[in-house]
C-alpha positions in Angstrom: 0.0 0.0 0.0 1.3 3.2 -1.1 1.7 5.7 1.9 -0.9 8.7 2.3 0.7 12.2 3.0 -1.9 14.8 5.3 -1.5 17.7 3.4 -3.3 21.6 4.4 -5.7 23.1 2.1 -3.3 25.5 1.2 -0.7 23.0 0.5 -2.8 20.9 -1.8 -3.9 24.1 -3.9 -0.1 25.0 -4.3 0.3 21.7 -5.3 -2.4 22.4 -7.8 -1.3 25.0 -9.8 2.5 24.1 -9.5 4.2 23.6 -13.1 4.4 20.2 -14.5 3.6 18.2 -11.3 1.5 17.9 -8.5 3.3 18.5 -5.1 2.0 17.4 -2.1 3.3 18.7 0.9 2.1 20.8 4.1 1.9 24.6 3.6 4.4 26.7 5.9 2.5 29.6 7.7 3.9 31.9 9.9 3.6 31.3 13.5 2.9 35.2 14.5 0.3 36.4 11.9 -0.1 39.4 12.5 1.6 42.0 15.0 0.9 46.1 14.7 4.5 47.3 15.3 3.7 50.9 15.2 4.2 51.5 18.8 8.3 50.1 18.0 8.9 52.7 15.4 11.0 55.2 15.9 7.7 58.0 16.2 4.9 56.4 17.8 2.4 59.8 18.0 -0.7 58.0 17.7 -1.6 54.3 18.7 -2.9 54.2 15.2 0.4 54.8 13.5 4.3 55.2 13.2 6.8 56.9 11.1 10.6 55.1 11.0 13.8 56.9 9.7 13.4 55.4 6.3 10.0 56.9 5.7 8.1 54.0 5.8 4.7 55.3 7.8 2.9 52.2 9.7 -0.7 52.8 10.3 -2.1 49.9 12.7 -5.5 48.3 11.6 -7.7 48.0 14.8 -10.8 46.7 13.1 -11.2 42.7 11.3 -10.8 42.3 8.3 -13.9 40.1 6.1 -14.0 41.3 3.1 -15.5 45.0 3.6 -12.5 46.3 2.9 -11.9 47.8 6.6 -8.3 46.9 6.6 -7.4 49.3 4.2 -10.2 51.8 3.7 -9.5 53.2 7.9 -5.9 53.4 7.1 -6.3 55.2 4.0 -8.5 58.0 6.1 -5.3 57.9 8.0 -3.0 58.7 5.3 -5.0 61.2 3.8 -4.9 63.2 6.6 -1.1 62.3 7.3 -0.4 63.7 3.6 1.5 60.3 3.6 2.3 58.8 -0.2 0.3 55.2 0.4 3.1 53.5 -2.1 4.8 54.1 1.7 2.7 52.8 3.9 2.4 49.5 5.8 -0.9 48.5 7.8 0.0 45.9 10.7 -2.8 44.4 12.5 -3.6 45.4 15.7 -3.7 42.5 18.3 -7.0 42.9 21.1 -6.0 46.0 23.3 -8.4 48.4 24.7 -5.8 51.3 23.9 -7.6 51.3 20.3 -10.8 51.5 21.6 -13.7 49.3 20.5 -12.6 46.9 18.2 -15.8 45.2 17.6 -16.3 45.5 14.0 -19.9 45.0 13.8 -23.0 47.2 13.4 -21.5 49.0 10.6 -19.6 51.1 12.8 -16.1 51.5 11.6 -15.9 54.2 9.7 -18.8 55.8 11.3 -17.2 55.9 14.7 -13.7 56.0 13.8 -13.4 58.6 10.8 -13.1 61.7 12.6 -10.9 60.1 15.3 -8.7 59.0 13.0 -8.6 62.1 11.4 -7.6 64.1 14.2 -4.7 61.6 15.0 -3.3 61.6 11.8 -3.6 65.7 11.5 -2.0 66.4 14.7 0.7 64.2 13.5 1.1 66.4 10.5 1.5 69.5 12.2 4.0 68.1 14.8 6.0 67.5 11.2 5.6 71.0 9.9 6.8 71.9 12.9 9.9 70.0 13.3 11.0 70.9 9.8 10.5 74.7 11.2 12.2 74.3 13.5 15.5 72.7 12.1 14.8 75.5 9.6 14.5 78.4 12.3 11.4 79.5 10.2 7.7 80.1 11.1 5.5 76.5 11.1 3.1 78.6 9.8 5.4 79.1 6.1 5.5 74.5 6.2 3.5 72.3 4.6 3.4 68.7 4.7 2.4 67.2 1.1 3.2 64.0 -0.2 5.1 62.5 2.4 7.3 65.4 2.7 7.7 68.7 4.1 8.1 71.7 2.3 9.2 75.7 3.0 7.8 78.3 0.8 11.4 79.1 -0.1 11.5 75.3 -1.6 13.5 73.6 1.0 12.1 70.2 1.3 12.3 67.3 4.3 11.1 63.8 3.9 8.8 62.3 6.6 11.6 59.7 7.4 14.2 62.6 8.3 11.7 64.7 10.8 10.3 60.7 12.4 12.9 62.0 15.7 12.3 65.5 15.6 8.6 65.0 15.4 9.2 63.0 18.4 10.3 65.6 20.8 7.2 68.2 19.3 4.3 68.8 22.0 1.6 67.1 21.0 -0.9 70.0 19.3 -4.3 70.8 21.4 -7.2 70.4 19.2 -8.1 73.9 18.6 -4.6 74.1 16.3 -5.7 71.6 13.9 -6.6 71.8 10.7 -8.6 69.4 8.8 -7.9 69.0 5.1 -10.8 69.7 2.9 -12.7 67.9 0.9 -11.2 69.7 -2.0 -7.6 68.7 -0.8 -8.4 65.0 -0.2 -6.0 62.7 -1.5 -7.0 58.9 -0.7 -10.8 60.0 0.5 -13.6 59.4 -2.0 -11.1 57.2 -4.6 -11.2 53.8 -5.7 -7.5 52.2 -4.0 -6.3 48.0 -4.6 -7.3 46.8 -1.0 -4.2 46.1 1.2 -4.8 42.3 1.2 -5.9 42.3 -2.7 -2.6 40.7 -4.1 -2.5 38.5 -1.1 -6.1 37.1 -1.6 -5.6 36.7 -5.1 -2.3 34.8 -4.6 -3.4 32.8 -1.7 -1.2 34.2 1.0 -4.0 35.7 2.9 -4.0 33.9 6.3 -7.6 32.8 7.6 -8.7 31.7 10.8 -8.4 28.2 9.0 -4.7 28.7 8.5 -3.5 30.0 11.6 -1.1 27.1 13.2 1.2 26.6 16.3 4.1 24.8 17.1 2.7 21.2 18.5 -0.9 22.0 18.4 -3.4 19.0 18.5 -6.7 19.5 16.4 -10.1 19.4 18.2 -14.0 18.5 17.1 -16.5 18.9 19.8 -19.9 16.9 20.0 -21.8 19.7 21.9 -25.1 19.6 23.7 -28.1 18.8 20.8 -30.3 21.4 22.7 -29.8 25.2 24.5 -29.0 23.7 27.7 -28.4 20.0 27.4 -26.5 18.5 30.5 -23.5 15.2 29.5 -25.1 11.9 31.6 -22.6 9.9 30.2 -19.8 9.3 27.4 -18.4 5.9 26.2 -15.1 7.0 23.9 -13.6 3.3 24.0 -14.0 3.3 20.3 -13.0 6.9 19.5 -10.0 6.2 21.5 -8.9 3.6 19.0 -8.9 5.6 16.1 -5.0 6.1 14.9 -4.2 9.2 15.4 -6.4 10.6 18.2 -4.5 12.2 21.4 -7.2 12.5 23.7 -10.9 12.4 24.9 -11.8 15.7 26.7 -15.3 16.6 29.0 -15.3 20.1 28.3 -17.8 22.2 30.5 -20.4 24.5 29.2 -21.6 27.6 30.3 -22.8 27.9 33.9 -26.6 28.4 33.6 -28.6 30.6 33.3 -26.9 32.9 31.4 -24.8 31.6 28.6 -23.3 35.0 27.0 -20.0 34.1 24.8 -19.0 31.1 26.8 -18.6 27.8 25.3 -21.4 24.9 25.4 -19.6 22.0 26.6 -19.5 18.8 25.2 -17.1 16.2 24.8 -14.0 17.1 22.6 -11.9 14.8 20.6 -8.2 15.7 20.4 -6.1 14.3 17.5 -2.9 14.7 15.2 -5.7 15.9 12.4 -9.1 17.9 11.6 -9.9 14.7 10.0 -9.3 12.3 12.7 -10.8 14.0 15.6 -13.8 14.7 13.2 -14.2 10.7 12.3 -13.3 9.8 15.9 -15.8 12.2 16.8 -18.9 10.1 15.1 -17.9 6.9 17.4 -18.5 8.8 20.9 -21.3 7.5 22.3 -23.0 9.8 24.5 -26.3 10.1 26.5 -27.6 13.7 27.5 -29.7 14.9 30.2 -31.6 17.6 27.1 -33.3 19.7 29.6 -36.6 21.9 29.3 -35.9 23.1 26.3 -36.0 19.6 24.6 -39.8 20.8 24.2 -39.0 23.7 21.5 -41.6 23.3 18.1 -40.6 25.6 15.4 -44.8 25.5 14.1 -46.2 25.8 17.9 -43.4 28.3 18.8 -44.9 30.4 15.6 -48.3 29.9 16.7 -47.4 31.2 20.5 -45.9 34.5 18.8 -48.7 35.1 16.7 -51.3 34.8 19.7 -48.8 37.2 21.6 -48.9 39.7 19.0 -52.8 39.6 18.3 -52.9 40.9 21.7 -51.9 44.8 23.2 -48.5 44.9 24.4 -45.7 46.9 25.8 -45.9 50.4 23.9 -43.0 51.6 22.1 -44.2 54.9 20.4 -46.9 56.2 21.3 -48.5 59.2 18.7 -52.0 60.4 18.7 -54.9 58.3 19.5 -55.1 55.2 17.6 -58.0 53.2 19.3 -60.3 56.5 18.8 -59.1 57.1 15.4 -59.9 53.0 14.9 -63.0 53.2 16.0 -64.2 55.9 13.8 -62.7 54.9 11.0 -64.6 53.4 7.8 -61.8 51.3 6.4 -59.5 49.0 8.5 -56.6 46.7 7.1 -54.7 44.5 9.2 -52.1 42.1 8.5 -49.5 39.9 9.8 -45.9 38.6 8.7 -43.2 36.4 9.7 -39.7 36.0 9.4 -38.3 32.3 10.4 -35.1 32.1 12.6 -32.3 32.1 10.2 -28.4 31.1 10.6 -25.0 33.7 9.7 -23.1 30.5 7.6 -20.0 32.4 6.7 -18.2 30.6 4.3 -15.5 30.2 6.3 -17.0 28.2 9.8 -15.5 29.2 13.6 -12.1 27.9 13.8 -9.1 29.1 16.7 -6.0 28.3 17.7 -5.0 29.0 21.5 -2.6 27.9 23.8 -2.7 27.8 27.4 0.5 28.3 29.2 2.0 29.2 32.5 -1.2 31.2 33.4 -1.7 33.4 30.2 -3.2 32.3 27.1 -1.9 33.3 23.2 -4.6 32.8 20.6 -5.0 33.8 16.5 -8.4 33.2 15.5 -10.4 34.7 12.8 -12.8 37.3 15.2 -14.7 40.5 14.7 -14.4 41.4 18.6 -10.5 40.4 19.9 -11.4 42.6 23.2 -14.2 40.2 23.7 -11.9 37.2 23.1 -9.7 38.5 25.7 -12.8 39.3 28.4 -14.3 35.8 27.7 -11.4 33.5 27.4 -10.3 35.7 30.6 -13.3 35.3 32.6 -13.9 31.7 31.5 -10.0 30.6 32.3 -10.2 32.6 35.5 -7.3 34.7 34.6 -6.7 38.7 34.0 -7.9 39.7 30.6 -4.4 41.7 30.0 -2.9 37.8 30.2 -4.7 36.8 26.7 -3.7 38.2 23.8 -5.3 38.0 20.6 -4.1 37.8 17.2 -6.5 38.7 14.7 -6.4 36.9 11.0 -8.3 37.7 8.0 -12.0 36.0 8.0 -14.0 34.1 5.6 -17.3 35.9 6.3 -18.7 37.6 9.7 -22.1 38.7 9.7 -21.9 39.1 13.3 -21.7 35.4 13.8 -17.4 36.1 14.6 -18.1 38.7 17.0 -19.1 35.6 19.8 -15.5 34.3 20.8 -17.6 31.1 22.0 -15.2 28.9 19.6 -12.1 30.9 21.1 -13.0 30.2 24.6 -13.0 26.4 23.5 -9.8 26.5 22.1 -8.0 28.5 25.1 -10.0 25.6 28.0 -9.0 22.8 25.8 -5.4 23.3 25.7 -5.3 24.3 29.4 -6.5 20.6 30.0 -4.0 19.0 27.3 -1.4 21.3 27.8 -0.6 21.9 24.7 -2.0 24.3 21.8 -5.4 23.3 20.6 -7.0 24.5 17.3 -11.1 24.0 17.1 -12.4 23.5 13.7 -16.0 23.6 13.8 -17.8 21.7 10.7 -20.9 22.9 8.8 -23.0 21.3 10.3 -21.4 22.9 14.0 -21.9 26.3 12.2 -25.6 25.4 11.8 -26.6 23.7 14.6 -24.6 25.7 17.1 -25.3 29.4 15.7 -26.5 32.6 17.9 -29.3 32.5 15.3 -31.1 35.5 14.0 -34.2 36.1 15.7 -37.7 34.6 14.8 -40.2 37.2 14.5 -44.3 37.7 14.4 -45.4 41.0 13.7 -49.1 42.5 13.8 -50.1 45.3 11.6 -53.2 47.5 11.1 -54.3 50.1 9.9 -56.8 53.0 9.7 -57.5 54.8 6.2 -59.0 58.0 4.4 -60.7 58.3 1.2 -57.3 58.1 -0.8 -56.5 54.8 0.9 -53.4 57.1 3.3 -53.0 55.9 6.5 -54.8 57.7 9.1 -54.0 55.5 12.3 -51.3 52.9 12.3 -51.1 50.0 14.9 -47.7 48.0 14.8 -46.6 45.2 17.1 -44.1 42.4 16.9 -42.9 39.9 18.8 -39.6 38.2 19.0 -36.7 36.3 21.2 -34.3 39.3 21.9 -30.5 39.2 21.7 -30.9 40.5 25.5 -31.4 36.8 26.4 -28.1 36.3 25.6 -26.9 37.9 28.4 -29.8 38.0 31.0 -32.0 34.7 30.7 -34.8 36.8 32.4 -35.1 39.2 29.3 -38.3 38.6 27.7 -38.8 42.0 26.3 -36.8 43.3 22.7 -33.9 45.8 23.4 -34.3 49.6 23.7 -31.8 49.3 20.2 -33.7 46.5 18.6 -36.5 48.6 19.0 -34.8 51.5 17.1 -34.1 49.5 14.3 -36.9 50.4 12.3 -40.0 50.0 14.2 -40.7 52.5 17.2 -38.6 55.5 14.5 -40.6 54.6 11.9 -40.8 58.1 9.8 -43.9 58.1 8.3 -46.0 60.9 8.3 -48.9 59.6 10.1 -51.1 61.3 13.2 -51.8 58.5 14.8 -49.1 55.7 15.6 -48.6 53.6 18.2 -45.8 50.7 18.1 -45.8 47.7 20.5 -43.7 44.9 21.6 -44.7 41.3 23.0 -42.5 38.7 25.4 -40.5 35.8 23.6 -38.8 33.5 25.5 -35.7 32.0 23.8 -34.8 28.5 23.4 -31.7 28.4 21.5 -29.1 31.4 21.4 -30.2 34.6 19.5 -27.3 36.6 18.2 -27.3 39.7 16.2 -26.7 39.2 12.0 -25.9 41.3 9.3 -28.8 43.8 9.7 -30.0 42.6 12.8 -33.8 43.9 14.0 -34.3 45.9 10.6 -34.9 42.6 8.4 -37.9 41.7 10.0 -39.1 45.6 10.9 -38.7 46.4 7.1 -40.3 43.3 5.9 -43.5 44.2 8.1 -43.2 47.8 7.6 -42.6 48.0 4.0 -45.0 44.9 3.0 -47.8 46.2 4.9 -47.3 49.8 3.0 -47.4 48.2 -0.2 -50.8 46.3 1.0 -52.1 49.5 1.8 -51.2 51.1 -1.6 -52.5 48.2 -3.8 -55.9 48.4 -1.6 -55.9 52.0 -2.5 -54.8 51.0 -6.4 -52.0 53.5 -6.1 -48.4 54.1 -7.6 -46.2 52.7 -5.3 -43.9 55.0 -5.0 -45.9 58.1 -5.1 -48.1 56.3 -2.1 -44.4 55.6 -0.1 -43.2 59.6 -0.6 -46.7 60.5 0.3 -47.3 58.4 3.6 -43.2 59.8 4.4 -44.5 63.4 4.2 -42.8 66.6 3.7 -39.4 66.5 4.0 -37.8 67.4 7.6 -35.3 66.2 10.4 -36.5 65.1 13.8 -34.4 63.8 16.5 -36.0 60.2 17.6 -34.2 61.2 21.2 -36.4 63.9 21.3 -39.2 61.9 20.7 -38.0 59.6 23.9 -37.3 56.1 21.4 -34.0 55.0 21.4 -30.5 55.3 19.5 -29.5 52.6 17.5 -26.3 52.5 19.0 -25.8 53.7 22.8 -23.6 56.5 22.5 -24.8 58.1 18.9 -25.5 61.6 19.3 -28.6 62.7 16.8 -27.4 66.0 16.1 -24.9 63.9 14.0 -27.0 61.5 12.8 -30.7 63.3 12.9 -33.5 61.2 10.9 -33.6 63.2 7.8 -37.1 62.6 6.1 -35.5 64.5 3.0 -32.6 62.0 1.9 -34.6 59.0 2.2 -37.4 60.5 -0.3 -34.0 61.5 -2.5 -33.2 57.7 -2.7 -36.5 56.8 -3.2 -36.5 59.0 -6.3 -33.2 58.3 -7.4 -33.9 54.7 -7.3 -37.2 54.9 -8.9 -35.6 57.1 -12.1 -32.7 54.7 -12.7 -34.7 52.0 -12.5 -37.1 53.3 -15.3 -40.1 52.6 -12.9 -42.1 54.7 -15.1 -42.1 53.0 -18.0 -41.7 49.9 -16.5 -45.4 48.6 -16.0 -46.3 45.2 -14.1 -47.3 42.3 -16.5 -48.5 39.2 -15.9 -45.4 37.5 -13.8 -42.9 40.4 -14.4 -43.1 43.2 -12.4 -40.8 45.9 -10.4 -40.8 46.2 -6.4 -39.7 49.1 -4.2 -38.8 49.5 -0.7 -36.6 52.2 1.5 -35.7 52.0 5.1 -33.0 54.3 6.9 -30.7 51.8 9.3 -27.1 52.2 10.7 -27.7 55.9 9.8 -27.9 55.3 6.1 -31.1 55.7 3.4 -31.5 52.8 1.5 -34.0 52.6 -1.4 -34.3 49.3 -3.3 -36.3 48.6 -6.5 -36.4 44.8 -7.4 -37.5 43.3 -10.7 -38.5 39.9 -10.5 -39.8 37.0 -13.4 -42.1 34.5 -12.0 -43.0 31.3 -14.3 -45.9 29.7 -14.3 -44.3 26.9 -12.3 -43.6 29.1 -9.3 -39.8 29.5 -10.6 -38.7 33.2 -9.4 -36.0 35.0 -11.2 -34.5 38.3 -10.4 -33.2 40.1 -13.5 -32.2 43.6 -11.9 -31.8 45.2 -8.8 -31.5 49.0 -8.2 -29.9 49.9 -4.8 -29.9 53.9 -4.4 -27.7 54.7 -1.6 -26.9 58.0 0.6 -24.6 57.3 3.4 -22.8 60.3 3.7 -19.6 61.3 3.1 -18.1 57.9 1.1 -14.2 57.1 1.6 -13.9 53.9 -1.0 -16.7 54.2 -3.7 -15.5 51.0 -4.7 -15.7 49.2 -1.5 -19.1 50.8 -0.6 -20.9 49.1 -4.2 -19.3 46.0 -3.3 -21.0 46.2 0.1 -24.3 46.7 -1.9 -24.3 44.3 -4.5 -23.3 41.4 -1.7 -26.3 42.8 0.3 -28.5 42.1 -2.5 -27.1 38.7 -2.8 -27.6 38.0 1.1 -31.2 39.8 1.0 -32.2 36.9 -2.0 -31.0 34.3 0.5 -32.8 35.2 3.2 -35.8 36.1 1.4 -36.2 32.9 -0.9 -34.9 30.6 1.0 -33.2 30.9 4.7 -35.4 29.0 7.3 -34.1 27.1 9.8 -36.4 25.1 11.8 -36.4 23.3 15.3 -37.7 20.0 16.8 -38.0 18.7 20.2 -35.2 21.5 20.7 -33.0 20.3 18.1 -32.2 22.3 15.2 -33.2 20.3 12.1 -30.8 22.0 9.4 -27.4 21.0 9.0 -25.6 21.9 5.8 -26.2 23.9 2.5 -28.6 20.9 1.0 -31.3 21.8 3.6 -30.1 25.5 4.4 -29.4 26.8 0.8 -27.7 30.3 0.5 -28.7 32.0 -3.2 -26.9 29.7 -6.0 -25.6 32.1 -9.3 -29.4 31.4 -11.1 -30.8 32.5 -8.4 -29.6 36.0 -6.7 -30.1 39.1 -9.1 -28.3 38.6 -12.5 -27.5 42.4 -12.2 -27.2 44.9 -9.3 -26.6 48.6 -9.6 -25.7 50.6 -7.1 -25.9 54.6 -7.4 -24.5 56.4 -4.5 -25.8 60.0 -3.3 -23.0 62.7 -3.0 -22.8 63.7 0.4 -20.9 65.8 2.5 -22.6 64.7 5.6 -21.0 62.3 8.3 -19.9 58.8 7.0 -22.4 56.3 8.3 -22.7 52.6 7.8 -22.6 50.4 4.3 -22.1 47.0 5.5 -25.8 46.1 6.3 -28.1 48.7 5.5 -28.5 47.2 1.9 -30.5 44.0 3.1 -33.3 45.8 5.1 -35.4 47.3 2.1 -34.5 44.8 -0.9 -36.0 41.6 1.2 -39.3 43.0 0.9 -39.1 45.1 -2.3 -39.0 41.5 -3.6 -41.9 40.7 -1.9 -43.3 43.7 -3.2 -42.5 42.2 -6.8 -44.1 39.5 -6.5 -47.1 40.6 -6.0 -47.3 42.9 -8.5 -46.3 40.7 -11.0 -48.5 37.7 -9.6 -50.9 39.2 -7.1 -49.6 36.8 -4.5 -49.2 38.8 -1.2 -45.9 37.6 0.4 -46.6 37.4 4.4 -44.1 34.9 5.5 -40.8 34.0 4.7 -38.9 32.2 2.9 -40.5 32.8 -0.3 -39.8 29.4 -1.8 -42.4 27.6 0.2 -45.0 29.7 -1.4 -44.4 29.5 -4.5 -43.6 26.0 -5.3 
């Protein structure tokens, strides 16, 4: 028998597309990834940069990198501001430290939070420069000017960054009154299309994933976990998974300590081998028994039917405008409604995977995370150690969604090698990814509605009901989040007199996590589908009945109003909701996507939506193609987009056109589905994501100018395209979509 060489995935597709053979042998990573080594150059001014005597300018990325393009587009606000030439620049990854500030790069909050702080940073830099080359010069700072990675006088002396990095050094650091911002007019980097940092690496395959990351003498871990939320181990027999060649150990590893499971692993029973492919085949011989717990008892159908009873019923008020019972019982016509979004799963392409080590109380670990300051809290508080003993290195990621900010798989890793004593990497399968998500929240939603003579909306009654991410952190919480609220149902900005939004209890039974869009996918759904019912009832234009119900255009600050901020710490007189630019996208959206002339025929037809999250407007207009047989095409989608001021135009389409992608998914076809507490899905055969015939064949996006504050692009795409698709179908079909997926319905 010939012998069998374990090769990495890397290695075999080296192999691959090596010249005139095919060469087996394990890939050679590096051990350290990634290390920001600003703070070592020779000028350290900022924690987000450095400047060495050769010139070269380090600019330290504190955010993850999955595909957004964050890596490079924060940096190049750095260097724009720096006046430093980018063919000179290096960006280092930043391991977890709280000296960056948050580094949890989710809720589309990178630029928005970061852009003027980065700014500032990299100006007062600048100015300590202009006035180190005065300085040396004996001249006036005020006759300097930093352009280009150099420093020039008026009389045409000139100093390169490199040679001021140690005079800079010994410059008081300005006060914030003496900077200057450059202008819009004098931006370099800001507003242009750049190559992405990683973009030669990616293409080469030198990028280093979570999947790659490797140390010295690590065994390789799969973990049977609990089947349900909760599940207590009665009893393992691992004779058999023992035997397997190649396995190391059998490990108990304990789960979270009830009631509140948080970050913190799930326990189970580990299988330690040489391999991913031994511990996962050793894995399958454990025989276990487990005590499942109450929440064995979850139904996906009567869970449904509990939230719909729930939200048929008054509950806890939200917003509160007018008088909607008086205005309801006066009224001639009433329209209710209800819709329902399914619990739905993050599957990145890339599943959880770490590598830690435990050693002589601290603990090292490189794992592909949006959140390496949670890492270090969690593995910390899990391991029983000081947070400042874990570090963090973060790699590139194969997909987020939200699902990488939970260091649950990290925490594994790090409690793992402390019981083997050596460095443990989990790999978690597909069907781990599916089964074991901090799923998106299933939702039941109540509308109704009061209207006049043109079929506008009079009185308007809104209440939904869901599991809220607060569970995850307080198994008490019952009630949705003051943020999930704010995420497009108590702001609502319709025009209306009377309005009153509600919210039931849900109690969850598996873990509820925030994903890409979070609360807005099922608010816009029921917000923007029940809109649309109202404007068919009232055989209206669709998007002269959504400018209409929106009202004149105007800014109000929801604060003011007493809802809540869609992200604690937001002030409003940055980010007011600004009635104005969301009508602008409706329009713009509308005129390039020839809605005019376009005019519904029998099973092609256009849909429109627009919803304002993450402090972005977001109008969508979907054209859809529905057979006779129920098959559903989607030949174009128009995405009009104002998020203010745009730093990578480039970056921010690409954002866009994935959203559409992800919006099909969800729409058609993400469901996943529970019974007797167990989730039933378990790899892309029964939880498809949208194949190449089936996501939009074309997607435009058409940005806004704007010089207002950046806000976010990663998820406020999805929001208004899943129902503009519903919207679509109707038109083209007059079947009313109330419930997703779509697929179910249409078969």
């Amino acid at each position: 028998m010939s012998r069998i060489e374990l090769v990495s995935r890397r290695g075999f597709l080296e192999g691959l597309m090596s010249a005139g053979a095919l060469v087996l042998g394990a890939g050679s990573l590096p051990e350290s990834l990634f290390a920001a080594d600003a703070d070592k150059a020779a000028w350290h001014p900022s924690v987000y940069f450095g400047l060495e005597p050769d010139g070269t300018v380090i600019i330290v990325a504190h955010r993850s990198e999955m595909g957004t393009g964050i890596r490079s587009v924060l940096p190049m606000v750095a260097a724009d501001e720096l006046e430093a030439d980018w063919k000179r620049v290096r960006v280092e990854q930043a391991i977890g430290d709280e000296k960056y500030g948050s580094q949890n790069t989710d809720g589309s909050q990178s630029i928005r939070d970061f852009y003027d702080t980065v700014r500032e940073a990299s100006a007062s830099a600048r100015l300590m420069l202009e006035r180190a080359a005065a300085a040396k010069w004996g001249v006036p700072a005020s006759e300097c000017r930093a352009q280009l990675h150099q420093v020039t006088h008026r009389s045409g002396k000139k100093l390169g960054y490199g040679e001021l990095a140690k005079l800079a050094a010994v410059q008081p650091v300005p006060r914030k009154d003496e900077l200057r911002l450059k202008t819009k007019a004098e931006f370099r980097y800001i507003g242009k299309d750049l190559p992405t940092v990683d973009l030669d690496n990616l293409c080469t395959g030198k990028g280093i994933f979570g999947m790659d990351a490797k140390m010295p003498g690590m065994l390789y871990a799969s973990i049977e976990r609990p089947p349900v939320l909760g599940a207590k181990l009665k009893s393992v027999d691992d004779a058999a998974a023992r035997q397997v060649p190649g396995v190391k150990d059998v490990i108990v590893l304990e789960g979270f300590k009830p009631p509140t499971h948080g970050f913190f692993q799930l326990g189970g029973v580990a299988v330690l081998a040489g391999n991913t492919w031994t511990a996962m085949q050793a894995r399958k011989k454990l025989k276990i028994e487990w005590d499942l717990g109450p929440n064995a008892g979850f139904q996906s159908d009567a869970y449904k039917k509990a939230l719909f009873e729930t939200a048929r019923k008054p509950q806890k008020v939200a917003r509160n405008v007018g008088d909607v019972d008086a205005e309801f019982a006066r009224a001639t016509k009433i329209h209710e409604a209800e819709y329902y979004v399914p619990l739905l799963a993050h599957a990145p392409m890339e599943p959880p995977v770490a590598v830690a080590e435990f050693r002589n109380g601290k603990v090292v670990a490189h794992a592909a995370t949006q959140n390496p300051q949670a890492v270090q809290e969690t593995v910390a508080a899990a391991l029983g150690i000081d947070k400042k003993d874990v570090i963090c290195h973060v790699t590139l990621l194969g997909g987020g969604f939200g699902r990488k900010s939970k260091p649950d798989y990290v925490v594994e890793a790090a409690l793992l090698s402390k019981k083997a004593g050596k460095p443990v990497k989990v790999v978690w399968s597909r069907e781990d990814d599916l089964r074991f998500d901090y799923f998106h929240a299933v939702a039941a939603m109540h509308m109704k509605a009061a209207t006049d003579g043109r079929g506008r909306p009079t009185a308007w009654l809104q209440r939904s009901v869901f599991p809220s991410i607060g569970s995850t952190f307080d198994a008490s919480a019952r009630y949705a989040a003051p943020f999930e609220m704010g995420m497009g149902w108590s702001n609502v900005p319709f025009q209306i007199p009377n309005h009153r939004a509600e919210n039931g209890p849900a109690q969850n039974h598996v873990r509820i996590g925030w994903m890409r869009s979070v609360a807005n996918i099922y608010h816009a759904f029921a917000v923007q589908s029940f809109l649309d019912e109202l404007a068919a009832a009232a055989g209206r234009d669709r998007v002269e009945f959504l400018l209409e119900t929106l009202g004149e255009p105007r800014k109000y600050n929801v604060v003011a109003d007493g809802l809540k901020l869609v992200q604690p710490g937001d002030k409003m007189d940055r980010f007011p909701l600004d009635v104005g630019r969301l009508r602008h996208v409706i329009e713009v959206a509308a005129q390039k996507s020839d809605w005019v002339k376009k005019k519904p025929s029998k099973g092609h037809a256009l849909g429109i939506a627009a919803h304002w999250s993450f402090y972005s407007y977001v109008a969508a207009v979907v054209e859809v193609e529905v057979s006779a047989q129920g098959q559903l095409r989607i030949p174009r989608v128009d995405l009009a987009v104002d998020a203010g001021t745009i730093i990578s135009p480039d970056r921010v389409k690409s954002q866009f056109e994935g959203a559409a992608v992800f919006a099909a998914s969800v729409a058609l076809m993400g469901e996943i589905t529970a019974a007797d507490g167990k989730i039933q899905q378990s790899n892309f055969h029964n939880y498809p994501v949208a194949r190449i015939n089936e996501a939009p064949r074309e997607t435009h996006v058409h940005l806004v100018e704007s010089s207002e504050a950046p806000a976010g692009v990663g998820e406020p795409g999805v929001p208004p395209t899943v129902p503009a698709i519903c919207n679509a179908i109707f038109a083209a079909t007059g079947k009313r979509i109330r419930e997703l997926p779509i697929k179910k319905q249409l078969a």
